[in-house]
C-alpha positions as CSV (number, residue, x, y, z in Angstrom):
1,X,90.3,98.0,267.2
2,X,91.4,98.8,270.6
3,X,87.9,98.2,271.8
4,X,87.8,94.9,269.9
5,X,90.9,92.9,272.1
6,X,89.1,93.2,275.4
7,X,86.2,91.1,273.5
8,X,88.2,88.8,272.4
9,X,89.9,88.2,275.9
10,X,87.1,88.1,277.1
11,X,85.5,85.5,275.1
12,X,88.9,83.5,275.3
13,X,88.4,83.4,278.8
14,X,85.3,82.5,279.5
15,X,86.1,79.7,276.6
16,X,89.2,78.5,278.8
17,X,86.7,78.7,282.0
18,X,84.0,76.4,280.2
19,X,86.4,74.0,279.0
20,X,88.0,73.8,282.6
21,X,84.5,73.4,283.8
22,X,83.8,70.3,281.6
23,X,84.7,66.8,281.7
24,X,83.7,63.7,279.5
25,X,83.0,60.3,281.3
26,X,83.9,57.2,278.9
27,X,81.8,54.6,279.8
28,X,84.4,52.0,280.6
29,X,85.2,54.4,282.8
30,X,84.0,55.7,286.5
31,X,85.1,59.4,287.4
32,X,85.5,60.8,291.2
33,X,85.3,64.7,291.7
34,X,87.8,66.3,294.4
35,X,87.4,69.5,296.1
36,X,91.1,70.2,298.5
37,X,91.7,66.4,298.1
38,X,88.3,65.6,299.5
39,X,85.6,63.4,297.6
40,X,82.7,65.5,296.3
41,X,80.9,63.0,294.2
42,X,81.1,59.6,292.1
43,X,80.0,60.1,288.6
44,X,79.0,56.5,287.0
45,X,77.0,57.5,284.3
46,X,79.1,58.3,280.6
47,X,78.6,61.7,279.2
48,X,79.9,65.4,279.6
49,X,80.1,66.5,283.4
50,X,80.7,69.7,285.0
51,X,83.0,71.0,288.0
52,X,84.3,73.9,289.5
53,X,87.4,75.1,287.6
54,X,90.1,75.7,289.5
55,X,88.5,74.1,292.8
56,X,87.9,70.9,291.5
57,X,89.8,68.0,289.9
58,X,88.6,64.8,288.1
59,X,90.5,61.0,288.2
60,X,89.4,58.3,286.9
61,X,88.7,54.7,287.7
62,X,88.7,51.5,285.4
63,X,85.3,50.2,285.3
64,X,86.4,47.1,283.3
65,X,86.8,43.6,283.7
66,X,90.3,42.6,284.7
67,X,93.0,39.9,285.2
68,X,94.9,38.4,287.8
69,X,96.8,35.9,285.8
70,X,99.7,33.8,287.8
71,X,103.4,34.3,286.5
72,X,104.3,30.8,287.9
73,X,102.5,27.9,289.2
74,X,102.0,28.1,292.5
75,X,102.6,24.9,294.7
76,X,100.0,23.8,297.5
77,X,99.8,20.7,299.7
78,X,96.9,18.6,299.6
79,X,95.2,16.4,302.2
80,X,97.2,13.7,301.2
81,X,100.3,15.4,301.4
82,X,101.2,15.6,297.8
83,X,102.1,18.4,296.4
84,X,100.8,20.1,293.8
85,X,101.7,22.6,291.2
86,X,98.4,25.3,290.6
87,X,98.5,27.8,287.9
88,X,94.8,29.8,288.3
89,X,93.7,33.1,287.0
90,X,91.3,35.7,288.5
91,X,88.3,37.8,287.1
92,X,87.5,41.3,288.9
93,X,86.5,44.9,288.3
94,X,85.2,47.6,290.7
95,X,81.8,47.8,291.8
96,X,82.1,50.8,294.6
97,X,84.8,53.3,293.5
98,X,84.8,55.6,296.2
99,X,85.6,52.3,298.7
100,X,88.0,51.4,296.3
101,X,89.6,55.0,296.9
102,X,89.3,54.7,300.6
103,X,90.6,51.3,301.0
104,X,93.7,51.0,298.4
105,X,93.9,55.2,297.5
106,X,92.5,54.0,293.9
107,X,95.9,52.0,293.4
108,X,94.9,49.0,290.9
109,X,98.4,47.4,292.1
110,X,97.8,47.4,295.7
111,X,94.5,45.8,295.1
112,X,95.6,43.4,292.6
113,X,98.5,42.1,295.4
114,X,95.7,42.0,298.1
115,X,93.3,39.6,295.8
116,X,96.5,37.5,294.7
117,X,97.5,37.0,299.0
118,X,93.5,36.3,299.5
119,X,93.0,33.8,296.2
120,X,96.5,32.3,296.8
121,X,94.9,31.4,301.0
122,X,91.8,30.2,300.0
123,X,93.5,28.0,297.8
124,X,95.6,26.6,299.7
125,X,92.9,26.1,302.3
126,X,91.1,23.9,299.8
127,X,93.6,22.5,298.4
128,X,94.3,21.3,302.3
129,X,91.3,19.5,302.7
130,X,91.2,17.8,299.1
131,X,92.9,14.7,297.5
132,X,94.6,14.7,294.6
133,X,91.5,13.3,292.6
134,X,89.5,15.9,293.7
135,X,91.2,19.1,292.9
136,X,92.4,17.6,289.4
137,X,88.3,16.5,287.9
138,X,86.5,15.3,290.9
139,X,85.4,18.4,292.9
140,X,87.4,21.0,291.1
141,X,84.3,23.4,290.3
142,X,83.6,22.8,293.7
143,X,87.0,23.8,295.0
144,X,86.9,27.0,292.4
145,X,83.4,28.3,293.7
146,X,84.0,28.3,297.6
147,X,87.5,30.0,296.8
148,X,85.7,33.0,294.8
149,X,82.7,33.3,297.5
150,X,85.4,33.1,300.2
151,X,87.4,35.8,298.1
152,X,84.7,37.9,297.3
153,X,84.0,38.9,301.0
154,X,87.0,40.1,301.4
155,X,87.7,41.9,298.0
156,X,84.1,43.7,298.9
157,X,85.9,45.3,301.8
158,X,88.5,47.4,298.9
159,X,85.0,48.0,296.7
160,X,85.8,45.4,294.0
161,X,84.1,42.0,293.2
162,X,85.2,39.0,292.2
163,X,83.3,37.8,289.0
164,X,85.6,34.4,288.5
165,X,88.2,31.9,289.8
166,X,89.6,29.7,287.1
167,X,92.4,26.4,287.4
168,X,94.3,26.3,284.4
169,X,96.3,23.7,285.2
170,X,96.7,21.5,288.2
171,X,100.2,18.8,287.8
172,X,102.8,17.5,289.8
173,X,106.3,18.6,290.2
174,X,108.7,17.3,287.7
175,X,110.1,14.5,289.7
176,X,106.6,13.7,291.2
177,X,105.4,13.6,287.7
178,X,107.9,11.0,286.2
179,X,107.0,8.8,289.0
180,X,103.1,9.1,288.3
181,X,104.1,8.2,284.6
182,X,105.8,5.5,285.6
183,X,103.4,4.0,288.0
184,X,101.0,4.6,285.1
185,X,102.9,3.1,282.6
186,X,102.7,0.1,284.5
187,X,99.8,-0.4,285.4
188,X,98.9,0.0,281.6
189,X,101.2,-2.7,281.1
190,X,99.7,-4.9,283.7
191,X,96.5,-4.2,282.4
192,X,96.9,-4.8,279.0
193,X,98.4,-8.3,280.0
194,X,95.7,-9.3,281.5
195,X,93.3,-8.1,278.7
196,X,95.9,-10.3,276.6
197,X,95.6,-13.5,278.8
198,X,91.8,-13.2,278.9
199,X,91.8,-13.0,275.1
200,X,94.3,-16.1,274.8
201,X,92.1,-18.1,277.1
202,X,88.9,-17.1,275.3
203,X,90.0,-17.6,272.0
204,X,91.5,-21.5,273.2
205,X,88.1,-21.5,274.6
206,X,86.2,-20.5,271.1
207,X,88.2,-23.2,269.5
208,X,87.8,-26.0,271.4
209,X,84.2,-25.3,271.1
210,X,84.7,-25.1,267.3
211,X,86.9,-28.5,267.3
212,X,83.8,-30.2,269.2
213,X,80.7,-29.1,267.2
214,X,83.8,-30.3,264.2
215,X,83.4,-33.6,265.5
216,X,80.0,-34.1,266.1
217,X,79.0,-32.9,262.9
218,X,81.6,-35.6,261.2
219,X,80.1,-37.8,263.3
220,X,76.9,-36.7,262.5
221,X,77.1,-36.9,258.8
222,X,79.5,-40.2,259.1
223,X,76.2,-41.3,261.0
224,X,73.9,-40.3,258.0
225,X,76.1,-41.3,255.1
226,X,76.5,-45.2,256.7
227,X,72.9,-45.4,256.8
228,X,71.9,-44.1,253.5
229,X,74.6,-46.3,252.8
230,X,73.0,-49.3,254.5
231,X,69.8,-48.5,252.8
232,X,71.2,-48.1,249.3
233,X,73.0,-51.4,250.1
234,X,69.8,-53.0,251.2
235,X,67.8,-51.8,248.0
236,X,70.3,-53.4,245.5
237,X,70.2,-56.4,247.2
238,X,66.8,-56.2,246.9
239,X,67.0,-55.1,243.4
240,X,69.4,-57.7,242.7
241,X,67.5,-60.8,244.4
242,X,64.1,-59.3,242.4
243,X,66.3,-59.9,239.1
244,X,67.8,-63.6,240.0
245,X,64.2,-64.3,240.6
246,X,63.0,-63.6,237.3
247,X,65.9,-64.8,235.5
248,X,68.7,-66.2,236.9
249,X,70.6,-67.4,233.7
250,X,70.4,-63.4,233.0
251,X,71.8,-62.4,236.7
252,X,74.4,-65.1,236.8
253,X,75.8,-64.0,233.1
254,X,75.8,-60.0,233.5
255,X,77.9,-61.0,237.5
256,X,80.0,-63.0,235.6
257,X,80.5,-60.2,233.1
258,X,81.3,-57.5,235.8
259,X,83.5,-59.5,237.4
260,X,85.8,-60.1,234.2
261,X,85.6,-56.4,233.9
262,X,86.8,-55.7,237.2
263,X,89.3,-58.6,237.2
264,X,90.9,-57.4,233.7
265,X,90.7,-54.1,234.5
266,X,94.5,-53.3,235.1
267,X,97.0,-55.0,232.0
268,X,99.5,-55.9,235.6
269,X,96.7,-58.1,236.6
270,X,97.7,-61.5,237.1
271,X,94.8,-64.6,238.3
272,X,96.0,-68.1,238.8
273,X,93.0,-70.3,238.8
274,X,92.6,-74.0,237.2
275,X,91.4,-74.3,233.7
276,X,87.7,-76.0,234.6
277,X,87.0,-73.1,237.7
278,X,83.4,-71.7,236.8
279,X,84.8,-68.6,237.1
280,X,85.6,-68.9,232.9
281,X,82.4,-70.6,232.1
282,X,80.9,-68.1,230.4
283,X,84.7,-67.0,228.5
284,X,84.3,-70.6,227.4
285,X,81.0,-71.0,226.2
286,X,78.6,-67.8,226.6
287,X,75.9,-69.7,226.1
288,X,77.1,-72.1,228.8
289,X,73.8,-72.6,232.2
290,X,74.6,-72.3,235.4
291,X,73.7,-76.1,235.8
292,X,76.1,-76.8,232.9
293,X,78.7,-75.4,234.6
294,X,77.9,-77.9,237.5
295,X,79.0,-80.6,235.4
């Protein structure tokens, strides 16, 4: 038994040595070996690592894509003058860890206020030389690419490197904004009057056009209907002169009928005509000739 402990210390030991001696390396994760507070290595690749216990000491870097988002908008003046209220976010990650280290002392803080001072002066650098129009649809990829080259030189001197630079939102202040509405508004309204006028005149147009083709095609028909008249007039004269000519006793009777007809047509009909007129020949004696009634 007494020989047994010192085994199992032993194997304890060397146990506690191994596990000192070994690290694991996620691989969202970079790791950077120190020996007395001096850099040894970089270990990029994920897996189980060794050191030196006791000597040695492991930290770890974020490998990870991160964030930079703004807390409030902030407000830039552009070439015209005007300013403008810019709320933009920021993609990054590290790309040389052991600059990283050297440059910031691995401090994700210190390198996220450096990026936010260099983002926020290249913005406002564009933003400088930009009209409104521009920075809001005109030229705002544009604006957005130069500002992450321009921010990426700088943010490789810290070992980090800047994958995106976004606009969310580009507006006026409050009181700037009310009087952009308004102006806005207006011109809407002037606008839409003048769409209205157009229409009014257009549509006064469209019927006077309609009243004119109206016309001519009364005129038109009045045109056609007076001669088919004329011809239908023209053919029972015809009709009726053919008749007299083969037997006016016949003609003379069946107008005298037609005219009776018409005359008594109405029981308020009143005629005051002498009792010998030839208009009642035929009333007197229907078988009465038209030289008869000459008599």
């Amino acid at each position: 038994m007494d020989r047994l402990i010192p085994g199992v210390i032993a194997v304890l030991a060397a146990l506690l040595l191994l596990s000192m001696s070994l690290f694991i390396v996620d691989q969202r994760q970079y790791a950077m070996v120190f020996q007395f507070g001096e850099v040894m290595r970089v270990v990029k690749e994920p897996g189980i690592q060794f050191k030196v216990p006791l000597l040695q000491n492991v930290r770890y870097f974020d490998r990870r894509i991160q964030t930079i988002d703004s807390d409030t908008p902030e407000l830039f003046n552009t070439r015209e003058k005007k300013n403008v209220l810019v709320d933009s976010f920021v993609k990054w990650r590290v790309t040389n860890v052991e600059q990283f280290y050297k440059s910031v002392g691995g401090n994700e803080s210190a390198a996220v206020a450096r990026l936010r001072q260099t983002i926020n002066d290249g913005l406002r650098a564009e933003f400088g030389q930009k009209t409104v129009a521009d920075v809001i649809s005109g030229q705002r990829d544009r604006v957005m690419e130069i500002v992450r080259k321009r921010a990426d030189v700088d943010a490789r001197k810290i070992g980090v490197e800047i994958l995106d630079v976004r606009l969310k939102r580009v507006d006026f202040p409050d009181k700037i904004s009310q009087s952009v509405y308004d102006r806005m508004q207006s011109e809407r309204r002037t606008v839409a009057s003048q769409l209205r006028s157009e229409g009014a005149a257009d549509a006064e147009r469209i019927r006077a056009d309609a009243d004119r083709q109206r016309e001519v095609i009364l005129a038109d028909a009045y045109r056609q209907a007076q001669v088919a008249k004329g011809e239908g007039d023209a053919r029972a004269s015809a009709i009726y002169a053919d008749a007299y000519g083969k037997n006016p006793e016949f003609y003379s009777f069946y107008r005298s009928m037609d005219a009776y007809k018409q005359s008594f047509k109405s029981k308020g009909d009143v005629m005051v005509l002498e009792p010998n007129s030839a208009f009642f020949k035929y009333m007197k004696d229907p078988k009465a000739s038209a030289g008869g009634a000459k008599k």
